[in-house]
C-alpha positions in Angstrom: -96.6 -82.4 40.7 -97.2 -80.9 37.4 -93.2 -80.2 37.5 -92.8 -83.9 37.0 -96.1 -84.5 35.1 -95.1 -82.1 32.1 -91.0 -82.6 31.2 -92.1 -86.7 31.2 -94.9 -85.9 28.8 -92.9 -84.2 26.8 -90.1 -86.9 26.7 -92.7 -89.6 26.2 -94.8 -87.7 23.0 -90.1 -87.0 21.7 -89.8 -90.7 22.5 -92.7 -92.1 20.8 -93.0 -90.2 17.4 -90.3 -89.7 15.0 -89.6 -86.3 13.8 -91.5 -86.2 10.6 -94.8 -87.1 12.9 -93.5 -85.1 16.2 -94.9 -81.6 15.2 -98.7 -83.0 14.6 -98.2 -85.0 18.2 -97.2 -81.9 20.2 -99.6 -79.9 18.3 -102.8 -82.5 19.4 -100.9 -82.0 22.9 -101.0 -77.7 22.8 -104.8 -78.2 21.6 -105.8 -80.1 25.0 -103.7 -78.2 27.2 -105.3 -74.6 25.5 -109.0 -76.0 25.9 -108.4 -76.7 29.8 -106.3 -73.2 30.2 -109.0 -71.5 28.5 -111.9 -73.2 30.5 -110.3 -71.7 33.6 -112.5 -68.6 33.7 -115.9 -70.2 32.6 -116.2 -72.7 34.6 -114.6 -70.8 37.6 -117.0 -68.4 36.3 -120.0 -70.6 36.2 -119.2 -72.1 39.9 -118.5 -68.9 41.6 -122.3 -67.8 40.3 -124.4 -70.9 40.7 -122.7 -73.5 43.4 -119.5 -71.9 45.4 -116.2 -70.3 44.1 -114.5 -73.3 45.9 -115.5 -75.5 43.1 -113.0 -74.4 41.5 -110.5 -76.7 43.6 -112.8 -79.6 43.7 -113.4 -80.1 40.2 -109.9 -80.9 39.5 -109.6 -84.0 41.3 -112.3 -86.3 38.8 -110.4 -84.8 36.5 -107.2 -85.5 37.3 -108.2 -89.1 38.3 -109.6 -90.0 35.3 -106.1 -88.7 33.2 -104.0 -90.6 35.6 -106.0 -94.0 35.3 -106.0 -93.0 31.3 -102.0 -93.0 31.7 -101.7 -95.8 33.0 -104.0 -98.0 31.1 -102.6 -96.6 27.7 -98.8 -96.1 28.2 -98.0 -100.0 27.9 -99.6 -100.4 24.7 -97.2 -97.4 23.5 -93.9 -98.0 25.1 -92.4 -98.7 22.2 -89.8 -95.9 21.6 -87.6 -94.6 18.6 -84.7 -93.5 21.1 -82.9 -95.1 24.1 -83.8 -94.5 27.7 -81.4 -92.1 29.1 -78.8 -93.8 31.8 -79.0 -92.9 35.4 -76.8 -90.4 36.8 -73.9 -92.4 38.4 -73.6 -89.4 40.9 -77.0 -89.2 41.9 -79.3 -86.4 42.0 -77.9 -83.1 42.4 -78.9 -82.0 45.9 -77.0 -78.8 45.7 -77.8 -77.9 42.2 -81.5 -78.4 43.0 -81.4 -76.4 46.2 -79.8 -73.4 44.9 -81.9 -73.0 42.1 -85.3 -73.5 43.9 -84.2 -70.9 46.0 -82.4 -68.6 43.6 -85.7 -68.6 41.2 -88.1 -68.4 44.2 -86.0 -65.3 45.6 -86.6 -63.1 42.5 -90.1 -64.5 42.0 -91.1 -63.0 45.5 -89.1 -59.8 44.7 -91.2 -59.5 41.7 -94.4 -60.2 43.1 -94.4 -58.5 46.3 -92.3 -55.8 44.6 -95.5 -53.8 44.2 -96.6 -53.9 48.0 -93.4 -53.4 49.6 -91.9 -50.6 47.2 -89.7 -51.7 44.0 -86.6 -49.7 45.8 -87.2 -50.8 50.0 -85.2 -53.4 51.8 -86.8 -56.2 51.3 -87.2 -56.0 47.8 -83.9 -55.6 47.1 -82.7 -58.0 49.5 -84.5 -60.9 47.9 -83.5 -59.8 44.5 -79.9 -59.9 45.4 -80.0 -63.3 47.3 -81.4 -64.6 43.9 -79.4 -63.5 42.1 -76.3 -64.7 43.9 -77.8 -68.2 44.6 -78.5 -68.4 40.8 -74.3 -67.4 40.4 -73.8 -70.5 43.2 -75.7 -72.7 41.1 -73.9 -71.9 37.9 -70.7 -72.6 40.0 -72.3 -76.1 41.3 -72.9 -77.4 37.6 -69.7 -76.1 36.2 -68.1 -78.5 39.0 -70.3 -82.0 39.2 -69.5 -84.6 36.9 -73.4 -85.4 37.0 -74.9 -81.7 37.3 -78.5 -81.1 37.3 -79.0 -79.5 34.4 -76.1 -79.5 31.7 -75.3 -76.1 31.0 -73.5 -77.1 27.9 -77.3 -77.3 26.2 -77.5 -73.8 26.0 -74.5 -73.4 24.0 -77.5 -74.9 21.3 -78.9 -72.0 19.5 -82.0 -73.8 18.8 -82.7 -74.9 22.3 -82.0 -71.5 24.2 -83.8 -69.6 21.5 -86.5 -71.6 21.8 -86.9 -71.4 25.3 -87.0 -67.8 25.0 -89.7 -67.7 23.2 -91.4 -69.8 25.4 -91.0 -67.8 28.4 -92.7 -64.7 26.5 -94.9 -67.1 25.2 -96.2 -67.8 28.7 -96.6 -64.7 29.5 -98.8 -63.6 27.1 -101.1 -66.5 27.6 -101.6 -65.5 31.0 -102.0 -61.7 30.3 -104.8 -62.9 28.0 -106.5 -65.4 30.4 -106.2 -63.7 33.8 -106.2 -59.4 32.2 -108.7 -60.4 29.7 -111.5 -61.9 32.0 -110.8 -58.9 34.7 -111.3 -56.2 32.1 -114.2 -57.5 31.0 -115.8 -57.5 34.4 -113.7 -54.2 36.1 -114.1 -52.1 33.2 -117.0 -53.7 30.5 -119.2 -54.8 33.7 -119.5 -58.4 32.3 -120.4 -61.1 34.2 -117.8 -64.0 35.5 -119.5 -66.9 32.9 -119.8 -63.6 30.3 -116.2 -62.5 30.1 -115.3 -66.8 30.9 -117.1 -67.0 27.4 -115.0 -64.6 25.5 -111.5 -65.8 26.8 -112.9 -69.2 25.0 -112.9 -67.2 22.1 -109.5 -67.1 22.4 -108.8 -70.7 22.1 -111.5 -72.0 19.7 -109.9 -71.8 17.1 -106.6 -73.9 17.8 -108.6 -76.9 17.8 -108.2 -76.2 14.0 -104.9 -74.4 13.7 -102.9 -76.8 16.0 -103.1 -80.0 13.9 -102.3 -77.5 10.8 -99.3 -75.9 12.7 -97.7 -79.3 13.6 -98.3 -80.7 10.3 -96.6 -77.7 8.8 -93.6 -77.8 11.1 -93.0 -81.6 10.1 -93.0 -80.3 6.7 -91.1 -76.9 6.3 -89.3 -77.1 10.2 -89.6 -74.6 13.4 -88.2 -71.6 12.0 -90.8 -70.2 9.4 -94.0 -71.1 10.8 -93.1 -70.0 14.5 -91.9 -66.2 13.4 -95.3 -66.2 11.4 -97.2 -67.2 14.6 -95.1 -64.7 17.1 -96.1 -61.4 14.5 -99.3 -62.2 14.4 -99.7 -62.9 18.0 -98.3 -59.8 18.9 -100.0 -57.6 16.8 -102.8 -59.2 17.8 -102.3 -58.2 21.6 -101.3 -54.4 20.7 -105.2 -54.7 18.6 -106.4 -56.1 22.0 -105.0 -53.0 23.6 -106.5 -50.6 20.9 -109.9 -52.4 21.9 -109.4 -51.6 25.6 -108.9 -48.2 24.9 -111.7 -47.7 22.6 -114.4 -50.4 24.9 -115.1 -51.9 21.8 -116.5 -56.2 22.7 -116.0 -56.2 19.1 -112.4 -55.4 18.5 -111.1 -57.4 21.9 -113.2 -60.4 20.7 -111.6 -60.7 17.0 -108.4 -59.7 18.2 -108.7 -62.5 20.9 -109.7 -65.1 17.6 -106.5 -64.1 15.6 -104.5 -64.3 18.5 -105.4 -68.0 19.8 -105.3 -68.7 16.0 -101.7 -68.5 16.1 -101.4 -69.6 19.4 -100.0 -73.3 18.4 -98.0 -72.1 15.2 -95.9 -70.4 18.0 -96.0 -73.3 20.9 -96.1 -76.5 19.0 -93.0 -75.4 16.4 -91.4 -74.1 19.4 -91.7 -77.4 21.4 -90.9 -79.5 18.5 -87.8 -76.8 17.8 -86.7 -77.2 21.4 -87.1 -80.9 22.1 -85.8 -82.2 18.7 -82.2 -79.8 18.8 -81.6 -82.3 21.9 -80.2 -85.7 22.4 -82.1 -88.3 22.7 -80.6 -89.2 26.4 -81.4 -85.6 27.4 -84.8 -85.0 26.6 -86.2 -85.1 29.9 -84.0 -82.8 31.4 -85.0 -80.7 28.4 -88.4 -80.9 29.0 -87.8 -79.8 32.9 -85.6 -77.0 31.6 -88.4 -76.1 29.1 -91.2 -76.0 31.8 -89.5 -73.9 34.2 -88.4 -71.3 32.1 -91.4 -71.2 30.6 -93.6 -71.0 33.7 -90.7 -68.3 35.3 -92.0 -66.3 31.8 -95.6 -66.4 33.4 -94.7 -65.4 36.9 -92.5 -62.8 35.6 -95.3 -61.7 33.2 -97.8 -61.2 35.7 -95.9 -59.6 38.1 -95.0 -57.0 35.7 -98.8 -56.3 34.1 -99.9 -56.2 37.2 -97.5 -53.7 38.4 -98.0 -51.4 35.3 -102.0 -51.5 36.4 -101.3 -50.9 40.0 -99.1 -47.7 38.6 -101.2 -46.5 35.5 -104.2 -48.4 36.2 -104.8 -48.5 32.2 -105.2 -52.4 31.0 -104.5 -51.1 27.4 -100.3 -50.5 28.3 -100.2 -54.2 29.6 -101.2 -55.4 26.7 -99.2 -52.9 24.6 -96.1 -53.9 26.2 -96.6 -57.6 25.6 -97.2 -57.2 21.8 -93.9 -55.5 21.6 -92.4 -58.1 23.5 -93.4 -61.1 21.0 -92.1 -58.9 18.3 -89.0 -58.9 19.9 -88.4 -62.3 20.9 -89.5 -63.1 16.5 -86.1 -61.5 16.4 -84.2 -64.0 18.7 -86.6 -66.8 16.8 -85.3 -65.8 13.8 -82.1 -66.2 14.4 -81.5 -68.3 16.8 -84.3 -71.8 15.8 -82.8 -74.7 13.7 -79.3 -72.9 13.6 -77.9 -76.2 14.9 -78.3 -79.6 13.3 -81.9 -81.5 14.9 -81.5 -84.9 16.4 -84.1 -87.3 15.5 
């Protein structure tokens, strides 16, 4: 579900707003998703203490409803688009280009996440990292061959699009690190309570409510390139500061460190999406969007897998957070070069 929901909001908010505006629109869009991400762990918090942890599920479904009647109540009244609707695929969908990669990306993902229990170097392990690998190889084959493949490899011969995507996969690994490591800390370690350490991740996020709007209003103005290799430095020293505060116990440090860091949190995502979404055609965007999502989320599951494997191993919090730092300062590299080094469609 979200798999659809998210590529076709994307497309829509591309659709709707024309460039110059596109970078504020995205950026209102990062705001609302960081508030709910960020809720996560106080009001899971705040259920699991007062009412029952099960809550948890429950509470999405008002929510939901209430988006979904939102949608379609207000979507009319903006249908209007700046670009054409992309044509149907006179093939069809792509049965074997969608089968091979579900199962290709869902090979290595349990590899990676059961890689810890079973042993990174026993059987299983390495069999499902190999049958991923070699489905993925299938897949490439598939698309090379249809006249109407899944997803059009030629896209990532645009700098701007595969760059971006790569920062969006680090990107969602960090975000997760922050909101699941974080919280866990703070109660494993700090002895905080659920709706305690729920309130400090919120610290995290307060502040985009500000900075988004600002960070899509300065993309529209200056472009992606600039403002997103701002937001990825000071995002990832902000997460090796989070790891100094782990080290030392310091509330203090992890709290301002957590502020700075969900500070810059949109100046990375919002010139990133608007980076990623704009370098395409028009016709193309929703298959962008799709693309965008799922490399993106891979990024979590391939984030979590691996900070949970260096605390199973070291059980120190500090080296997870370490290691992700450095990897934002690495992918501002491949930002740098890579973002608005092809022309942007409108």
């Amino acid at each position: 579900g979200g798999a659809i929901v998210f590529p076709t909001a994307l497309a829509a908010i591309t659709h709707t707003f024309a460039l110059q505006e596109r970078g504020q629109a995205l950026g209102i869009q990062t705001t609302v998703g960081a508030i709910f991400m960020s809720m996560g762990p106080l009001v899971g918090g705040f259920f699991s203490e007062t009412i029952s942890w099960r809550w948890i599920f429950w509470i999405n479904l008002p929510v939901v409803t209430v988006i979904a009647v939102f949608a379609i109540v207000g979507w009319p009244a903006s249908h209007e688009t700046t670009s054409p609707p992309a044509k149907k695929p006179a093939g069809g969908i792509d049965v074997s280009g969608l089968l091979t990669l579900i199962a290709g990306l869902s090979a290595i993902v349990v590899a990676l996440m059961q890689g810890d229990t079973w042993g990174w170097t026993a059987a299983a392990t390495l069999a499902f990292f190999g049958a991923g690998i070699v489905l993925l190889v299938i897949f490439v084959v598939v698309e090379l061959r249809r006249a109407h493949p899944l997803f059009e490899l030629g896209l990532l011969r645009i700098a701007t699009f595969s760059g971006g995507n790569l920062v969006f996969f680090v990107f969602q690994w960090s975000k997760l690190a922050v909101f699941v490591f974080v919280a866990l800390y703070l109660q494993e370690v700090l002895r905080d309570s659920p709706i305690d350490a729920g309130l400090i991740v919120v610290v995290a996020v307060a502040p985009t409510i500000a900075t988004s709007l600002l960070a899509g209003r300065t993309a529209d103005r200056f472009g992606s390139r600039v403002p997103l290799s701002l937001g990825l430095l000071v995002q990832g020293l902000a997460l090796v500061v989070v790891g100094i505060g782990m080290d030392i116990q310091s509330h203090a440090v992890i709290i301002a460190a957590l502020a700075v860091w969900g500070a810059a949190m949109p100046v990375v995502a919002v010139p990133a999406r608007r980076a990623v979404m704009s370098a395409v055609p028009a016709t193309q965007r929703g298959q962008a969007g799709g693309v965008n999502l799922t490399i993106q989320m891979l990024g979590g599951t391939i984030g979590v897998a691996l900070c949970s494997t260096i605390l199973a191993v070291t059980g120190d919090y500090a080296s997870m957070f370490f290691m992700t730092g450095i990897a934002m300062l690495l992918i501002l590299i491949v930002a740098w070069l890579t973002i608005e080094r092809h022309a942007t469609t409108t």
